[in-house]
C-alpha positions as protocol buffer text, in pm:
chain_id: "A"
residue {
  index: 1
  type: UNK
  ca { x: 178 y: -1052 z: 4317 }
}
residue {
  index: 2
  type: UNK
  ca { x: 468 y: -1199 z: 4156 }
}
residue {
  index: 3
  type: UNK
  ca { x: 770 y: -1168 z: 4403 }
}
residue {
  index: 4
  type: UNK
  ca { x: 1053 y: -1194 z: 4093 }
}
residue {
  index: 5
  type: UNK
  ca { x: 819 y: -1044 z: 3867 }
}
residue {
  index: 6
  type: UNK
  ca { x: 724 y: -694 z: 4031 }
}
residue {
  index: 7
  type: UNK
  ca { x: 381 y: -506 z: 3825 }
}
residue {
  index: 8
  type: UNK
  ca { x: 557 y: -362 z: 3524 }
}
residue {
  index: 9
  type: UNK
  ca { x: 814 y: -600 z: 3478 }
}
residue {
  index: 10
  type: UNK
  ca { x: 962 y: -652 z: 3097 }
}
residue {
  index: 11
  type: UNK
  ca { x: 989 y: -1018 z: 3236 }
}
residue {
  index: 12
  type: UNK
  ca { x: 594 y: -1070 z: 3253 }
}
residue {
  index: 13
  type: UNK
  ca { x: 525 y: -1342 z: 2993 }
}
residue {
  index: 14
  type: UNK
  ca { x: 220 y: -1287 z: 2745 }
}
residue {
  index: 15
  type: UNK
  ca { x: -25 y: -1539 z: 2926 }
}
residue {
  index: 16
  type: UNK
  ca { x: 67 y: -1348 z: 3301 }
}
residue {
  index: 17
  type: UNK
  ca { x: -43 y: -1028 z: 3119 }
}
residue {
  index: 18
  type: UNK
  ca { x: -321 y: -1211 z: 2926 }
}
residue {
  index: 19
  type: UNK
  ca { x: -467 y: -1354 z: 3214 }
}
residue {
  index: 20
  type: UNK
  ca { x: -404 y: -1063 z: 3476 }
}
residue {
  index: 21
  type: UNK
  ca { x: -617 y: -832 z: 3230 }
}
residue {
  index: 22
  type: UNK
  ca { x: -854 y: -1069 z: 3205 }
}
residue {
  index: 23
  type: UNK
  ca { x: -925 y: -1073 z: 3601 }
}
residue {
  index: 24
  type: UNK
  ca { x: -967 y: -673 z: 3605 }
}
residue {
  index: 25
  type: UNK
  ca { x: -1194 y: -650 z: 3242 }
}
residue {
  index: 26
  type: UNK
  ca { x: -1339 y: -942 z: 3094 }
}
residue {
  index: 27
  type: UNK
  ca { x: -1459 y: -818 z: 2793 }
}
residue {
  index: 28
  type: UNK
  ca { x: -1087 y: -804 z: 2711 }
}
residue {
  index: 29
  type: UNK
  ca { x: -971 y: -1072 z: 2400 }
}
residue {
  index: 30
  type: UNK
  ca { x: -614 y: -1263 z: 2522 }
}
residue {
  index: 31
  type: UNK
  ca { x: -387 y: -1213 z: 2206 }
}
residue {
  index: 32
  type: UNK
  ca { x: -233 y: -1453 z: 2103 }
}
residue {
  index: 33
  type: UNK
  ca { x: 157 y: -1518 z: 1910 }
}
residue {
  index: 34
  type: UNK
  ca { x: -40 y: -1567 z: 1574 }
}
residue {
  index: 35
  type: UNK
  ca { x: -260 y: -1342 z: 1579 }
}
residue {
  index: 36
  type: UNK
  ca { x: 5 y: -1073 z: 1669 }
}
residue {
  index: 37
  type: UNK
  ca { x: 146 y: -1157 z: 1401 }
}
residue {
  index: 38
  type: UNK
  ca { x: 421 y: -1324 z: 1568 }
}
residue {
  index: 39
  type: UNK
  ca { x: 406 y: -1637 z: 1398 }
}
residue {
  index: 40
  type: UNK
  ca { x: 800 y: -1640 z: 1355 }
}
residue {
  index: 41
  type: UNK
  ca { x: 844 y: -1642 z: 1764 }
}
residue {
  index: 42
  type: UNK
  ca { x: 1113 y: -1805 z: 1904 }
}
residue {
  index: 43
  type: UNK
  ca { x: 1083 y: -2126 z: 2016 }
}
residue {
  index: 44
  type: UNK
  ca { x: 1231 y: -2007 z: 2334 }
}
residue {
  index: 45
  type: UNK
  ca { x: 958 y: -1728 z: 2401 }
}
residue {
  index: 46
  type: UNK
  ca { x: 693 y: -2084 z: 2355 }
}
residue {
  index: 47
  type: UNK
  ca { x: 871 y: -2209 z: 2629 }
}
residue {
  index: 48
  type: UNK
  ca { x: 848 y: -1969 z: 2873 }
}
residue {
  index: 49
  type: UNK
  ca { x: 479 y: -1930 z: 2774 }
}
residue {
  index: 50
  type: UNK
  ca { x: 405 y: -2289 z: 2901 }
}
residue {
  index: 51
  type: UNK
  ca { x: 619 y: -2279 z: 3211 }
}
residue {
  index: 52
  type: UNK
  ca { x: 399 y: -1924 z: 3278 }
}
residue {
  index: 53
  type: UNK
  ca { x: 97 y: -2129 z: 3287 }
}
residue {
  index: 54
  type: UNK
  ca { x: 209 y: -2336 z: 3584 }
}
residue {
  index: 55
  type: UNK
  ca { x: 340 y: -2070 z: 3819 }
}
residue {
  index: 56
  type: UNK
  ca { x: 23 y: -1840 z: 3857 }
}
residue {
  index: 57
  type: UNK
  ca { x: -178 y: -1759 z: 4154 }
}
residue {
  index: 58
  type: UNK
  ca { x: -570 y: -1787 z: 4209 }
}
residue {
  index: 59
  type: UNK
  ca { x: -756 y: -1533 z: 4106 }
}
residue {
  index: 60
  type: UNK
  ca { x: -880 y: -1455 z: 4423 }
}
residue {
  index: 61
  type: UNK
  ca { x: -557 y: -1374 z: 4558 }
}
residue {
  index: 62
  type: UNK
  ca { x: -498 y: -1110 z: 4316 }
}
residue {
  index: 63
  type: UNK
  ca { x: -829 y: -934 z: 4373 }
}
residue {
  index: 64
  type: UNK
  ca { x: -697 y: -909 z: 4760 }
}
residue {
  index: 65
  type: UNK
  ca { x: -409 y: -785 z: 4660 }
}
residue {
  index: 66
  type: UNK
  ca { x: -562 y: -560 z: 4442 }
}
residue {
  index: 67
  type: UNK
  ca { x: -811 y: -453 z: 4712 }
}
residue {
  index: 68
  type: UNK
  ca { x: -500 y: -378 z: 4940 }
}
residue {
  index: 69
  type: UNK
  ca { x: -375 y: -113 z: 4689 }
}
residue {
  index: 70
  type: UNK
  ca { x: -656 y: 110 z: 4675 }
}
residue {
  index: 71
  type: UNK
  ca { x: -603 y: 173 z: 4307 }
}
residue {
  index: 72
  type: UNK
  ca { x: -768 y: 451 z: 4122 }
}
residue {
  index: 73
  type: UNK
  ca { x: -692 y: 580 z: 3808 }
}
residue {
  index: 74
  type: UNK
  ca { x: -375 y: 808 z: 3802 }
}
residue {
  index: 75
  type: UNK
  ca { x: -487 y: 1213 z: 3774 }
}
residue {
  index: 76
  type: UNK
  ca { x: -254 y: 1290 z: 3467 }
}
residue {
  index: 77
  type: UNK
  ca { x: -475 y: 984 z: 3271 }
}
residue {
  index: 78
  type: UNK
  ca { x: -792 y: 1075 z: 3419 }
}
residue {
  index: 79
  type: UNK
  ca { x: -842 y: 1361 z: 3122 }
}
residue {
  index: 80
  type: UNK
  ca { x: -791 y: 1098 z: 2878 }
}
residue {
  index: 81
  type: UNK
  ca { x: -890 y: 724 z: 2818 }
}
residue {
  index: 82
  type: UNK
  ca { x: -914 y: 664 z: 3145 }
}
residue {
  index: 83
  type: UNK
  ca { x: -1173 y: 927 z: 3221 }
}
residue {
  index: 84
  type: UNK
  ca { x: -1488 y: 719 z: 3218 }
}
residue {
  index: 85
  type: UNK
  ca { x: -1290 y: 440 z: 3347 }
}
residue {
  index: 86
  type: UNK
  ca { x: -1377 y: 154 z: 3704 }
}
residue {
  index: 87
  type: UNK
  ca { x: -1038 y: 144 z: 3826 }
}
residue {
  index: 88
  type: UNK
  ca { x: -1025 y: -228 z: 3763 }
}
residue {
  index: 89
  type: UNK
  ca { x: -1072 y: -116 z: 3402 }
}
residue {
  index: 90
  type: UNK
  ca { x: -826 y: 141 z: 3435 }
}
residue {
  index: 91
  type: UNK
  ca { x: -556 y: -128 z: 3565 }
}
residue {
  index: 92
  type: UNK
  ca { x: -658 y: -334 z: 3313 }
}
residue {
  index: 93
  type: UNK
  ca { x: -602 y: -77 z: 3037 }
}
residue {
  index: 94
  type: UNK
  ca { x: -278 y: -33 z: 3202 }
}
residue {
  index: 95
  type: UNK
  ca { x: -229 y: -432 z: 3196 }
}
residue {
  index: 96
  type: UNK
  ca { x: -286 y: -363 z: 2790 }
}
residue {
  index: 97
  type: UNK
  ca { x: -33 y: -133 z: 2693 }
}
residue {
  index: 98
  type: UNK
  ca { x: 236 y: -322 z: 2899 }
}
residue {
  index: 99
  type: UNK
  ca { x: 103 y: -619 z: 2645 }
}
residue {
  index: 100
  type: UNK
  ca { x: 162 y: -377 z: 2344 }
}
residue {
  index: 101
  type: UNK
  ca { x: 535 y: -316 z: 2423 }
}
residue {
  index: 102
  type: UNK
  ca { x: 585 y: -678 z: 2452 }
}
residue {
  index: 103
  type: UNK
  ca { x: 417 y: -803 z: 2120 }
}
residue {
  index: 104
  type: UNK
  ca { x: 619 y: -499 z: 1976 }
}
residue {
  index: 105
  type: UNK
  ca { x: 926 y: -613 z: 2151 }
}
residue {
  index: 106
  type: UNK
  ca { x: 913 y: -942 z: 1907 }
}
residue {
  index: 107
  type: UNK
  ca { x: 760 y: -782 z: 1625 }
}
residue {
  index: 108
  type: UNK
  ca { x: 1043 y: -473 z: 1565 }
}
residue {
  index: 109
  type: UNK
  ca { x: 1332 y: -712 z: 1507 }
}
residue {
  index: 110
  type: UNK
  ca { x: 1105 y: -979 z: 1318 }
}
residue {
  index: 111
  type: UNK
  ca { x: 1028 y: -682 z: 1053 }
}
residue {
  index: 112
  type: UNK
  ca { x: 1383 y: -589 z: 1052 }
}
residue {
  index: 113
  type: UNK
  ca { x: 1459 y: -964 z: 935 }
}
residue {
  index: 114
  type: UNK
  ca { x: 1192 y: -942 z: 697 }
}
residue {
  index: 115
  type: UNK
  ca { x: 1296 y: -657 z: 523 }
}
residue {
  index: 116
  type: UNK
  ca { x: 1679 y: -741 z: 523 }
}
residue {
  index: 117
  type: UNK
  ca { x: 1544 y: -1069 z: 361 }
}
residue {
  index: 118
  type: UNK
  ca { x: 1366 y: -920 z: 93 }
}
residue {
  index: 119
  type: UNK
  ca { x: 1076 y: -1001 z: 192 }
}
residue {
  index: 120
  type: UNK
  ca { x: 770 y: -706 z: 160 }
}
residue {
  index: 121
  type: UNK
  ca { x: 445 y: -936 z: 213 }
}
residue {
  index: 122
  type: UNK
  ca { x: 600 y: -1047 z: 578 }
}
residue {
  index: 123
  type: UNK
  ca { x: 739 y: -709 z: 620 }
}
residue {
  index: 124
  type: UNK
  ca { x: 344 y: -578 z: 575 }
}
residue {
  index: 125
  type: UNK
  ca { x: 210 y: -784 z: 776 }
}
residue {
  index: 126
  type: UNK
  ca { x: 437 y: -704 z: 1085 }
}
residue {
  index: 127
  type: UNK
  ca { x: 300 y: -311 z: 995 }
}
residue {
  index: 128
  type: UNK
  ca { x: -37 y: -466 z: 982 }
}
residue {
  index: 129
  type: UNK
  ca { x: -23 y: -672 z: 1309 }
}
residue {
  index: 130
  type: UNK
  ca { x: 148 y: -308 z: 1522 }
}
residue {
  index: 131
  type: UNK
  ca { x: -119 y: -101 z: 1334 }
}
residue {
  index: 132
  type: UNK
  ca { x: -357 y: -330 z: 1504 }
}
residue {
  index: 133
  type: UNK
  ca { x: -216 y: -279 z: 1855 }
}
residue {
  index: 134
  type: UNK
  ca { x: -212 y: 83 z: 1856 }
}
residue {
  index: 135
  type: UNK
  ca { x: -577 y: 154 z: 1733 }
}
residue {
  index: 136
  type: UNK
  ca { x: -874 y: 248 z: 2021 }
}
residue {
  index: 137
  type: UNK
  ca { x: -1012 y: -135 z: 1967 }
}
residue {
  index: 138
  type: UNK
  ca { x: -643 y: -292 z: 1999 }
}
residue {
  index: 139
  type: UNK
  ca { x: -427 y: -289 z: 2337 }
}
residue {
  index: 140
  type: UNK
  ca { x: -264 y: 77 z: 2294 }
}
residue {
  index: 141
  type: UNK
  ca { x: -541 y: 306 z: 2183 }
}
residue {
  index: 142
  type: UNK
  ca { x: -334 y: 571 z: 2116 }
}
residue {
  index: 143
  type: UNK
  ca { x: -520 y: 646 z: 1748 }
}
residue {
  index: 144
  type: UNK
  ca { x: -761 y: 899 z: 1911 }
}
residue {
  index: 145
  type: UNK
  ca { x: -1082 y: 948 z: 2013 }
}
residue {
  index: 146
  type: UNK
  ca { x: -1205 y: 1143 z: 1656 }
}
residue {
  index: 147
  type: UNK
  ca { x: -1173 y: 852 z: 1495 }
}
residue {
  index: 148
  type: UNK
  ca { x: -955 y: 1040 z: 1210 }
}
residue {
  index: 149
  type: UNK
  ca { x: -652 y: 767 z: 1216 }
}
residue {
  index: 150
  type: UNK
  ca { x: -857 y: 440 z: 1206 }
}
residue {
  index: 151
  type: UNK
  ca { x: -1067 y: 544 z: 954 }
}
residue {
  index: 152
  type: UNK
  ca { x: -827 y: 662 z: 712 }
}
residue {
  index: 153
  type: UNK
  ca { x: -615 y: 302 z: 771 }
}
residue {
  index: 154
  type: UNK
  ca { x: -959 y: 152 z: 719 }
}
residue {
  index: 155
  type: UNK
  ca { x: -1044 y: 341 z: 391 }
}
residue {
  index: 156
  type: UNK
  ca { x: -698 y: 284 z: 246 }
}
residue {
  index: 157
  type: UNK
  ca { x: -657 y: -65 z: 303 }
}
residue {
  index: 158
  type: UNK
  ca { x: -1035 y: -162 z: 165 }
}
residue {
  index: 159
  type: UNK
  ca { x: -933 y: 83 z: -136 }
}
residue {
  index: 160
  type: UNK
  ca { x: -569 y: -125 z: -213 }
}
residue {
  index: 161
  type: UNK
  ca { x: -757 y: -459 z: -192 }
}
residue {
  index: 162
  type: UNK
  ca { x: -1023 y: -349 z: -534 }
}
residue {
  index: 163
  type: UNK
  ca { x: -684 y: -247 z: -674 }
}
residue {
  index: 164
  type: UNK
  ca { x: -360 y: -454 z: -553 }
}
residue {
  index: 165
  type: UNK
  ca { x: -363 y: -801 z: -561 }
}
residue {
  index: 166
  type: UNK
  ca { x: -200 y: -826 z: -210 }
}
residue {
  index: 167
  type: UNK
  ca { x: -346 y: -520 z: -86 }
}
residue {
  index: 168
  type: UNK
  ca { x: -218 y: -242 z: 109 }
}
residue {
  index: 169
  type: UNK
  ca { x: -87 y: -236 z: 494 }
}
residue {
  index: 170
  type: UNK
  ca { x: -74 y: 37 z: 727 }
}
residue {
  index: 171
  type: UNK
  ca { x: -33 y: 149 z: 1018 }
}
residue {
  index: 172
  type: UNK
  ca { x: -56 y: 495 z: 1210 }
}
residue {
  index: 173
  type: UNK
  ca { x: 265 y: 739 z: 1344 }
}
residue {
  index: 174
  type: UNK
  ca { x: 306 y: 1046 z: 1514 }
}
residue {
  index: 175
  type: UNK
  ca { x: 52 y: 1159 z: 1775 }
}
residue {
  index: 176
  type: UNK
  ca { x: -296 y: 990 z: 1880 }
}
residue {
  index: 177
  type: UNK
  ca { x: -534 y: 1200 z: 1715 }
}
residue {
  index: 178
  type: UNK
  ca { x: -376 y: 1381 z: 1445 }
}
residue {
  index: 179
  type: UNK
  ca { x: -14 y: 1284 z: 1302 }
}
residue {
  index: 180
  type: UNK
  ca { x: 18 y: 1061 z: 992 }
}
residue {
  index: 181
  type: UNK
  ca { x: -91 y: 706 z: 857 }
}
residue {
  index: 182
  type: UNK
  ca { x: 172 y: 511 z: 710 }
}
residue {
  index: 183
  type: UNK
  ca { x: 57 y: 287 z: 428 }
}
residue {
  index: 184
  type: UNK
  ca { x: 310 y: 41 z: 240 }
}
residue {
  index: 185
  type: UNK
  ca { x: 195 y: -70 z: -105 }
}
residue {
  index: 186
  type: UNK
  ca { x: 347 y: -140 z: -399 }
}
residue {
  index: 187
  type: UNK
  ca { x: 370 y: 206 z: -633 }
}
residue {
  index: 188
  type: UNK
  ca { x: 503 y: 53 z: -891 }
}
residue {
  index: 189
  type: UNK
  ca { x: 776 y: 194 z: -1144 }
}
residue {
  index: 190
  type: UNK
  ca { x: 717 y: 565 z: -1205 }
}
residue {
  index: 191
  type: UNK
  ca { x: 791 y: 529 z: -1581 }
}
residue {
  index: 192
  type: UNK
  ca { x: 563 y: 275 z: -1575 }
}
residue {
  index: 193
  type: UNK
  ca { x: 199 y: 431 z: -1696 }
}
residue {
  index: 194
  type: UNK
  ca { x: -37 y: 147 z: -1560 }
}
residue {
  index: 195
  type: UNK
  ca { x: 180 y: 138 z: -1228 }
}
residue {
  index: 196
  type: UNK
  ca { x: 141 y: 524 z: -1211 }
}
residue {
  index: 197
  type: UNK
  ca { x: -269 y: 473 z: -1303 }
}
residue {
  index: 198
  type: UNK
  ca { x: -337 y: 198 z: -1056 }
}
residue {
  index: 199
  type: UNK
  ca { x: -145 y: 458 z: -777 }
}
residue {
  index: 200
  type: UNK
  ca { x: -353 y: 730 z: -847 }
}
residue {
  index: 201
  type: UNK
  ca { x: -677 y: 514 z: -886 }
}
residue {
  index: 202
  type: UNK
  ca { x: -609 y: 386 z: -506 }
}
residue {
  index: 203
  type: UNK
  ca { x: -456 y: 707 z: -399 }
}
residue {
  index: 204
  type: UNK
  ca { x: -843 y: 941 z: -538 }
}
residue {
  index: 205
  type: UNK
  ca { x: -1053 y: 602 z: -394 }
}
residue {
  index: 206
  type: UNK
  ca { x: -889 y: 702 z: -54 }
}
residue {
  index: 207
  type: UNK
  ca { x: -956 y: 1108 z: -70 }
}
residue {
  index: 208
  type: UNK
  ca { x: -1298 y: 1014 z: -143 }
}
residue {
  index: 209
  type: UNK
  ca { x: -1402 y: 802 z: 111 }
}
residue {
  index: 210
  type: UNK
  ca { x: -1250 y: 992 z: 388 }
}
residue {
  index: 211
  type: UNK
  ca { x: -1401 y: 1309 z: 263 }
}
residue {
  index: 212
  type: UNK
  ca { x: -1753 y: 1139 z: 249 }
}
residue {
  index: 213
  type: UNK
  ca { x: -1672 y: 1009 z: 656 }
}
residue {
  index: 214
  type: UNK
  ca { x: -1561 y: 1344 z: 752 }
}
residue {
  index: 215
  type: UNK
  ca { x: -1874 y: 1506 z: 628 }
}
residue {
  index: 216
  type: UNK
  ca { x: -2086 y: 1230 z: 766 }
}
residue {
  index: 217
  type: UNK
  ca { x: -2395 y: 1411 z: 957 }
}
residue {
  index: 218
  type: UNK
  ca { x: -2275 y: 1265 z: 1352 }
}
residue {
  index: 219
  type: UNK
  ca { x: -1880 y: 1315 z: 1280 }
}
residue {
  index: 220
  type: UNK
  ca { x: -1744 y: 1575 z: 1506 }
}
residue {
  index: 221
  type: UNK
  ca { x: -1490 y: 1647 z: 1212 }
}
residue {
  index: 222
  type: UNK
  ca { x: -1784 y: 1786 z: 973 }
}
residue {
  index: 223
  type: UNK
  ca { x: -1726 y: 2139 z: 881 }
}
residue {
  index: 224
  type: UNK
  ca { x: -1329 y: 2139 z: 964 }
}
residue {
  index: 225
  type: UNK
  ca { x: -1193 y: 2109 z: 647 }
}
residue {
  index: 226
  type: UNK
  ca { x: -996 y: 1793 z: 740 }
}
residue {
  index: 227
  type: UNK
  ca { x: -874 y: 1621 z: 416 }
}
residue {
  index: 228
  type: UNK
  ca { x: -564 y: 1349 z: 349 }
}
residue {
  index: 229
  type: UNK
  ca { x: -247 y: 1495 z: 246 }
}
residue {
  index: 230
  type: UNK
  ca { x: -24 y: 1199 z: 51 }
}
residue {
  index: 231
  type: UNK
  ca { x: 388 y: 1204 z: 98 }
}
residue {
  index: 232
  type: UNK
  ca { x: 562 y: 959 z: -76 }
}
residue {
  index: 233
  type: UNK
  ca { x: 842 y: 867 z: 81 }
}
residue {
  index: 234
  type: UNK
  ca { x: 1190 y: 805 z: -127 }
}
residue {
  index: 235
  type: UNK
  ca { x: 1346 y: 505 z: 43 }
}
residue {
  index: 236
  type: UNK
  ca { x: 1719 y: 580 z: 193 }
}
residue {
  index: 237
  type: UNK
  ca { x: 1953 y: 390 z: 350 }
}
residue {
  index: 238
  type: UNK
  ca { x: 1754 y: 488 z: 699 }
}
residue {
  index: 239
  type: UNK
  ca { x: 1873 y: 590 z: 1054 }
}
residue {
  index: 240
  type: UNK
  ca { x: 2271 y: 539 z: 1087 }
}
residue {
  index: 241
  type: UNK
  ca { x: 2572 y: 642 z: 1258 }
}
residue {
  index: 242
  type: UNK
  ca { x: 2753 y: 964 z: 1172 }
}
residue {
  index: 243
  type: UNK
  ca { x: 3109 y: 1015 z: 1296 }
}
residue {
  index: 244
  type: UNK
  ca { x: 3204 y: 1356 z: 1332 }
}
residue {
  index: 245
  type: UNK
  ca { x: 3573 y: 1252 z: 1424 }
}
């Protein structure tokens, strides 16, 4: 379809991979820089995005194409997401989570220059925007079927805004499914009573929501004893170099 651009390419722009999914699944949303949360793009990146625009083929050519390939659904993703899936919504999923590792691609290093700048609220909202991306409703969906890691980013963040003035991010790690949530809030000193209170307060809000959604009468998760576990972290100087010579 694109002769120096081959299906899979790191070099497909955000409006060839917004517009290809569009073609196989129209109920898709493009995504946009801003609303990424990408808003500190490079002006170079903009660039590219308006050249894109000029260089694509008709949308009939790429359903031939497509046609041509015979596409269905690959067998090791047929037991998953793609189980229920037309194969032009398959390749369109597929089209998706290509879009995720871009948008992540710009968002990694603009959180790293956040946080080296001091500054937690754009540092958040990076979290926010790949939290976003990786749910079942963004372009990953690797969160999980159950519903267990969305709604637990859902119940902490409308807990933190009742309780911190610029609320609480979040996002989810480990595996689809199961692993962890990470939230990033501010705790507060820990000698600091009313910075330890207004923890806790957020911290009980969130067991008790989730606990009333687990035991919810149509959640597959009712009777397993599934509950929220909280780590708090101790910040470090994070992943380094060791020399052992």
């Amino acid at each position: 379809l694109f002769p120096t651009k081959p299906y899979g390419s790191t070099s497909l722009s955000l409006s060839e991979l917004n517009w290809l999914t569009s073609i196989f699944d129209k109920k898709v949303p493009n995504v946009i820089f801003e609303e990424a949360g990408l808003k500190g793009i490079i002006d170079e990146e903009k660039i590219k995005e308006q050249q894109a625009k000029f260089s694509l083929p008709h949308q009939s050519i790429i359903r031939s194409e497509f046609a041509k390939l015979n596409y269905q659904p690959p067998e090791n993703l047929k037991v998953n997401r793609h189980l229920d899936l037309t194969p032009e919504q398959s390749f369109a999923l597929n089209l998706r989570r290509m879009r995720h590792q871009l948008t992540s691609s710009f968002r990694v290093p603009l959180a790293g220059k956040a946080a080296k700048e001091g500054n937690p609220f754009a540092l958040g909202e990076y979290i926010d925007a790949e939290g976003k991306s990786l749910r079942m409703s963004g372009d990953f969906q690797i969160t999980g079927n159950n519903g267990a890691q969305d709604a637990l980013l859902d119940m902490g963040m409308k807990a933190g805004r009742g309780i911190y003035e610029n609320g609480v991010f979040g996002r989810m790690l480990g595996g689809g499914g199961g692993g962890n949530v990470l939230f990033y809030l501010r705790k507060g000193d820990s000698n600091n009573a009313e910075d330890i209170k207004e923890y806790e307060r957020w911290r009980l809000s969130v067991e008790v929501m989730y606990k009333a959604w687990v035991e919810e009468l149509k959640n597959p998760l009712r009777g397993q004893k599934v509950a929220v576990t909280f780590i708090g972290p101790v910040p470090s100087e994070g992943a380094h170099l060791v020399s052992l010579f």
